[in-house]
N, C-alpha and C positions, 0 to 999 in steps of 0.2 A: 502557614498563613503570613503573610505580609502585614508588617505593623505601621502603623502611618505614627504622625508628631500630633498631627490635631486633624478634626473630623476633614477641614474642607482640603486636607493632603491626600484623602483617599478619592479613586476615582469614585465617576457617580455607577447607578446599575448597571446605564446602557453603556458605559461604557466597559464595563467588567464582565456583560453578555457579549458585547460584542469580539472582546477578546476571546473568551472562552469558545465564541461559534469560530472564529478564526483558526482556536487552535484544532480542532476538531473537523472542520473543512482541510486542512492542511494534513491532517492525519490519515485522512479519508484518501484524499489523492496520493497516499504514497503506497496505502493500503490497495486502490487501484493497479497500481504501478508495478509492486511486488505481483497481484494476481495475474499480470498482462504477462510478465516473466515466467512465471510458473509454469503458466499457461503454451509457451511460446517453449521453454525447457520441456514440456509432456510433448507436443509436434514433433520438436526433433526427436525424442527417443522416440516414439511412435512410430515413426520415418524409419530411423536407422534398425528396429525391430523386424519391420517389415521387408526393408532390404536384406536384411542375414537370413530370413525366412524365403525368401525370393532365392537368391543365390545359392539354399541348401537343396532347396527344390530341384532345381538347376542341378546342380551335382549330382543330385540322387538320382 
């Protein structure tokens, strides 16, 4: 915790919500960002599964 000098050094509420939903909207977006990767890493393998699967077939 953050310690201030005197009372009117600390912010006010809305300001310490407002940070707090900041940090938490910003977390959110990267938590998106990792799931769109993931997401986008499972296609390719998917992809490349079904082409070895395709090409065994082929052979066989």
């Amino acid at each position: 915790m953050v310690r201030f000098r005197t009372k009117s050094d600390a912010p006010d509420l809305h300001s310490q919500l407002e940070s707090m939903l900041d940090q938490v909207w910003r977390s959110e977006a990267d938590w998106r960002l990792w799931d769109r990767l993931d997401a986008a890493d499972m296609i390719e393998t998917l992809r490349q599964q079904r082409l070895k699967n395709r090409d065994a077939k082929k052979a066989a």
